[in-house]
C-alpha positions in Angstrom: 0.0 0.0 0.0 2.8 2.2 1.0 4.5 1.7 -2.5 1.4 2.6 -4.8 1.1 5.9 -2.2 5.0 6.5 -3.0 4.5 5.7 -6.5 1.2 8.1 -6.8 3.7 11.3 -6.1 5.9 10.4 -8.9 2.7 10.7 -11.6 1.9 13.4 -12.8 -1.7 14.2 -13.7 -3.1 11.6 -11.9 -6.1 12.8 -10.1 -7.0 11.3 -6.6 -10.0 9.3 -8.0 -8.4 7.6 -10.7 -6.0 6.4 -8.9 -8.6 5.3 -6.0 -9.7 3.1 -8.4 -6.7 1.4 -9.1 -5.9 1.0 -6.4 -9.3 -1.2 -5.4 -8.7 -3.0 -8.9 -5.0 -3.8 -7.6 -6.0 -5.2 -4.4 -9.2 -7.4 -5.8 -6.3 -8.6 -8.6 -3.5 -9.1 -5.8 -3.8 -12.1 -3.3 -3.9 -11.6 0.0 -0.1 -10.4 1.8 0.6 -10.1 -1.5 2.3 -6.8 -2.0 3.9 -5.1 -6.1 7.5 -5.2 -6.6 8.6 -1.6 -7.1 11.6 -2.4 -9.1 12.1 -4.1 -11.9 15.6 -5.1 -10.4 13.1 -6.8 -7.9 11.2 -8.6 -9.9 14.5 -9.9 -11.5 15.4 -11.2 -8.6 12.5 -13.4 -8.2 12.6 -15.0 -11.2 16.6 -15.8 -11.0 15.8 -17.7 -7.9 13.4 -19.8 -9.6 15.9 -20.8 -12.1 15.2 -18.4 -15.1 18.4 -16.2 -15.0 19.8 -15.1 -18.3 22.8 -14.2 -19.8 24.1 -10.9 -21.4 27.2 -11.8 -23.6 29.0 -9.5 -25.3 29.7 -10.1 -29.4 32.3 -9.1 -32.1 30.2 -6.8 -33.9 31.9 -8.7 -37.1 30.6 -11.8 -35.3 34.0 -13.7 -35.0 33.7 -14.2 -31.0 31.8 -14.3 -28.5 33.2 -12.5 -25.5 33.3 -15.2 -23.2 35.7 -18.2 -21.6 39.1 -16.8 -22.9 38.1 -13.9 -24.5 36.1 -12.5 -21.4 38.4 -10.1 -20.4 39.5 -8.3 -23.7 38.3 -5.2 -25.2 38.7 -5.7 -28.2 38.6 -8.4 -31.1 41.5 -10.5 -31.5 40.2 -11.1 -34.8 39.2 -7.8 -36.4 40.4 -5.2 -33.9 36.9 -3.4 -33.4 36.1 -2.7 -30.4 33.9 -4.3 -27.4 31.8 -1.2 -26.6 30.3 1.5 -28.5 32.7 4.4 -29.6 30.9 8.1 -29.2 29.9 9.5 -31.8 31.3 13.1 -30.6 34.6 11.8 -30.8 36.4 11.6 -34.2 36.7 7.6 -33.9 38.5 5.3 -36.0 38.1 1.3 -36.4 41.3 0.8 -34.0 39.4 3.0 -31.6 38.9 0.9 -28.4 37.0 1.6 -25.5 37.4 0.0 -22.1 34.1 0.6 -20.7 29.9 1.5 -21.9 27.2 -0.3 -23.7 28.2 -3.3 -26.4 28.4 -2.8 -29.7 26.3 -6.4 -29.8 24.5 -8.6 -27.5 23.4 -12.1 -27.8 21.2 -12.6 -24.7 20.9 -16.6 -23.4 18.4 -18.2 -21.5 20.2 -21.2 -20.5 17.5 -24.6 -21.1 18.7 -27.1 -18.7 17.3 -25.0 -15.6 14.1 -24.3 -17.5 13.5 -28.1 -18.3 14.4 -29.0 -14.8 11.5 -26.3 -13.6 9.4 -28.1 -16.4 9.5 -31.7 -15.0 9.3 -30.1 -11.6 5.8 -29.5 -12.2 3.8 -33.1 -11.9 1.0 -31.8 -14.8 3.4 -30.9 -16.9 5.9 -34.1 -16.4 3.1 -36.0 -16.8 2.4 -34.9 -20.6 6.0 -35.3 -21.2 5.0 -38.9 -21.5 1.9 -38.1 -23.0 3.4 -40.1 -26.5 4.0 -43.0 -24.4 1.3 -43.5 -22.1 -1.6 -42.0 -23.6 -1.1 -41.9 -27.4 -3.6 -43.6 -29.6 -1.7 -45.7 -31.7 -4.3 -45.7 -34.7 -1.5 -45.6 -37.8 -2.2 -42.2 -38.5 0.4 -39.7 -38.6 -1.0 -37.6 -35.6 2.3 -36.9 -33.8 5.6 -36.9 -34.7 5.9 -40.3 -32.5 4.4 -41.8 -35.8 7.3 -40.3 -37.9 9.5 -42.4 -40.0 12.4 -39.8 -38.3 11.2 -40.7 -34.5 10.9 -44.4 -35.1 14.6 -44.5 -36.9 16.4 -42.1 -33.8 14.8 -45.3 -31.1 17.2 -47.7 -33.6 19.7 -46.1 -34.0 20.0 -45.1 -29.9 18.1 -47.7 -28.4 19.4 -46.5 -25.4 18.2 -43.0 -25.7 14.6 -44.2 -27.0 14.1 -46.3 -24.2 13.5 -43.4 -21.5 9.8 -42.1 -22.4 10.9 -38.9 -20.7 13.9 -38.0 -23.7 13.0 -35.1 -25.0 13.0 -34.5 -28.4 12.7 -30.9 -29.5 12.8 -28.4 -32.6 14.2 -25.4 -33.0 13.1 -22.1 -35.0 14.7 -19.4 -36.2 14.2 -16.4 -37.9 15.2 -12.4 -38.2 12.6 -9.9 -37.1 12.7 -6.6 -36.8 10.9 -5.3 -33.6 10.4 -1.8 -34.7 9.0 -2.7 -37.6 9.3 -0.5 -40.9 10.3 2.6 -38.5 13.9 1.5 -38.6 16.4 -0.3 -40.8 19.2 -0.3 -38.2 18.0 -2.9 -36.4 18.0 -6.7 -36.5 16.5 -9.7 -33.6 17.1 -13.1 -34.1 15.6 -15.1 -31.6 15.8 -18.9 -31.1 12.8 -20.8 -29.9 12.2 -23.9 -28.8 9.5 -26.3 -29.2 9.0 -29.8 -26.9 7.9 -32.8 -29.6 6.9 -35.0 -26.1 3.9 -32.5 -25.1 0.5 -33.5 -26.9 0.0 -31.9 -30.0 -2.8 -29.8 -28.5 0.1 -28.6 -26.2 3.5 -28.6 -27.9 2.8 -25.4 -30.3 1.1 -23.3 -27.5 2.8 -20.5 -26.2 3.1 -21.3 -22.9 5.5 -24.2 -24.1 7.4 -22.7 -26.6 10.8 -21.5 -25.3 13.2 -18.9 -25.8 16.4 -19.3 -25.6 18.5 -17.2 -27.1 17.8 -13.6 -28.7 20.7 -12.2 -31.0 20.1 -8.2 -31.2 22.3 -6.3 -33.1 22.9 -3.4 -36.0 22.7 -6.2 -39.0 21.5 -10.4 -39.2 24.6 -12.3 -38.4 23.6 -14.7 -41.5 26.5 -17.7 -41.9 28.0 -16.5 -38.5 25.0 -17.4 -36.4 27.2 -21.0 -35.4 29.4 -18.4 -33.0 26.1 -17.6 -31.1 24.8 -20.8 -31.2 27.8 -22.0 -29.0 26.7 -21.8 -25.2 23.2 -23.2 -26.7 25.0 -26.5 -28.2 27.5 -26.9 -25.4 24.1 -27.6 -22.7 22.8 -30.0 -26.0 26.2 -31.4 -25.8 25.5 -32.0 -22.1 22.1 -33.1 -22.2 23.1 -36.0 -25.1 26.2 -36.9 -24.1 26.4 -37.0 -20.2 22.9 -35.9 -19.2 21.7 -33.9 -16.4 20.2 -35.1 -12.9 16.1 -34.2 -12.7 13.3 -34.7 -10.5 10.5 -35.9 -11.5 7.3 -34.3 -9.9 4.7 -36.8 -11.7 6.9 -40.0 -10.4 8.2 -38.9 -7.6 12.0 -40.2 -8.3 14.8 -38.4 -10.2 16.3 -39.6 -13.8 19.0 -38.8 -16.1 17.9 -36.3 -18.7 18.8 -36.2 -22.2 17.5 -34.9 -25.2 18.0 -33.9 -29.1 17.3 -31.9 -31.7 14.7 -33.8 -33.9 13.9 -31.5 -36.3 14.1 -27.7 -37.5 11.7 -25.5 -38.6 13.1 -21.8 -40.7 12.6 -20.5 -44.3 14.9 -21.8 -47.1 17.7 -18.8 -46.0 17.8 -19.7 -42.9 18.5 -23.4 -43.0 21.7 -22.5 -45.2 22.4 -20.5 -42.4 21.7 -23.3 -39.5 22.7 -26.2 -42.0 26.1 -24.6 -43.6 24.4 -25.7 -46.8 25.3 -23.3 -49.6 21.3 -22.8 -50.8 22.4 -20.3 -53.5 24.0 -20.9 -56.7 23.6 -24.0 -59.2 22.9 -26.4 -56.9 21.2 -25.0 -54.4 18.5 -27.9 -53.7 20.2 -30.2 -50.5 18.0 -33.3 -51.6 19.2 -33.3 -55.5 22.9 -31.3 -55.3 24.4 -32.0 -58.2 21.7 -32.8 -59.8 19.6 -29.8 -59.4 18.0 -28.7 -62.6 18.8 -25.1 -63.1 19.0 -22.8 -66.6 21.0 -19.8 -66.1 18.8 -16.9 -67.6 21.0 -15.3 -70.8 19.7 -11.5 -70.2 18.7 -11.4 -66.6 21.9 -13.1 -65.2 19.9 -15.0 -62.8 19.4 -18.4 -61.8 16.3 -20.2 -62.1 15.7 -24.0 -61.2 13.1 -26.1 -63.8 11.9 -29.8 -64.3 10.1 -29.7 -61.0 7.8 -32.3 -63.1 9.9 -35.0 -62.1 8.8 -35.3 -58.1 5.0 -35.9 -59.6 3.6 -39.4 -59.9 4.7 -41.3 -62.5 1.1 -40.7 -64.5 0.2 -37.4 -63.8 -0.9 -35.8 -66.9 1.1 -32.5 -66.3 4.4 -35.0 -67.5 3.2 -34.7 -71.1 2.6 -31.4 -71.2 5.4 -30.3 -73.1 4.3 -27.0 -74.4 2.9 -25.7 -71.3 6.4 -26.0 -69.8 10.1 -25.9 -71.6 9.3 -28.0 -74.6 10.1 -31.9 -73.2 8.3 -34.2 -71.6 
């Protein structure tokens, strides 16, 4: 009560009747003892203890490093020579400029996912639809979960060992550049990386609540075929979680488990897996299921390439096969 009076004074043009009433929405919202952080650096704090702390690492704004492990401590790139932080603009700065202290040029901002899956399984609702696919599934032989997929089926083989345990998680990850300001500015680029748990239900696995972010890359420009530097501290806790697994609790069971888990899948526009994949998707062979034998035709006036003969994935009968002049001229 004593914060909303405190924070009243620092208003301006409330009048005392508005803010009467929000106060008397506040306290029918607010359960009882309940009282409002007044700080965000409060609220912070609350979720940190719960096991939702984040990390702010510093970037090359070239995107050769991440400032971190060895190169924690240095100010500048070792690789290009720019500096860590921001160089004023009142100043008549130059690229060997270096500045020891201020905001980062770039940011890459981590939300580590072994403590949020431990806080998952924690919860005995949600670790019990973490074995939804094993316990509850309707096994029909339609394709109604990715548990029916050739890809699932083939991972259980191949690591019968990892397949066994129900409670493997099997996720996918999504990437894509956005620009949070929308049209307003040019100068800005956000790449976050989400999440999405393949063991939830599939009335569950695409909803929000579920979905999880774990890494937003925020700077000037996209970092494009660079985005493996970021994507380091996010594989080294995969590299844990499949190789050595982590120690959980299981609030549905009552016991604790070794957890691992995988990337099944990925889901991005055709840029973007080049980017994730390395695969060159440009260029004369730019298809990763035919490679060198894409069908392209280099155009003779508009120096561009354009890929043809798409025909060929039809059925073998389809009439659009013999339609030669309705396409280039063969069958």
């Amino acid at each position: 009560m004593l914060r909303l009076m405190n924070l009243k004074k620092n208003i301006y043009g409330w009048s005392d009747k508005i803010f009467t009433e929000l106060l008397e929405l506040l306290m029918l919202m607010l359960p009882k003892d309940n009282t409002l952080l007044d700080r965000h650096y409060e609220a912070k704090k609350v979720l940190c203890s719960m096991g939702l702390q984040y990390k702010k690492i510093h970037a090359c704004p070239n995107d050769y490093i991440l400032y971190r492990k060895k190169f924690e401590s240095l100010h500048k790139c070792p690789c290009c020579g720019l500096s860590r932080y921001k160089v004023k603009d009142d100043r008549c700065s130059s690229d060997e400029d270096v500045v020891e202290k201020g905001p980062p040029t770039k940011v890459l901002w981590y939300l580590p996912i072994i403590p949020r899956f431990k806080r998952l399984f924690a919860n005995a609702t949600d670790a019990m639809n973490l074995t939804w696919h094993e316990d509850n599934r309707n096994c029909d032989g339609m394709l109604c979960h990715p548990t029916n997929s050739p890809q699932w089926k083939k991972i259980d083989g191949l690591f019968p060992d990892f397949g066994s345990e129900a409670r493997n998680l099997r996720l996918e990850l999504a990437s894509d550049g956005m620009n949070p300001f929308g049209n307003l500015s040019t100068n800005h680029s956000s790449w976050p990386v989400l999440l999405s748990i393949y063991n939830f239900p599939p009335w569950l696995c695409m909803k929000r609540k579920y979905v999880i972010l774990c890494m937003m890359i925020a700077g000037t420009k996209q970092s494009g075929n660079d985005i493996d530097v970021y994507l380091s501290p996010f594989i080294e806790d995969l590299r844990i979680l499949w190789e050595e697994g982590v120690d959980v609790f299981d609030g549905y069971h009552q016991q604790s488990f070794k957890l691992h888990a995988m990337i099944l899948c990925t889901i991005n526009d055709f840029p973007t897996y080049g980017n994730l994949s390395g695969y060159s998707v440009k260029g004369h062979h730019a298809c990763p299921i035919c490679e060198k034998q894409t069908s392209y035709l280099q155009l003779k006036h508009g120096k561009k390439t354009v890929y043809i003969r798409h025909r060929k994935f039809l059925r073998p009968n389809h009439p659009y096969r013999r339609l030669k002049k309705a396409f280039n001229g063969c069958q």
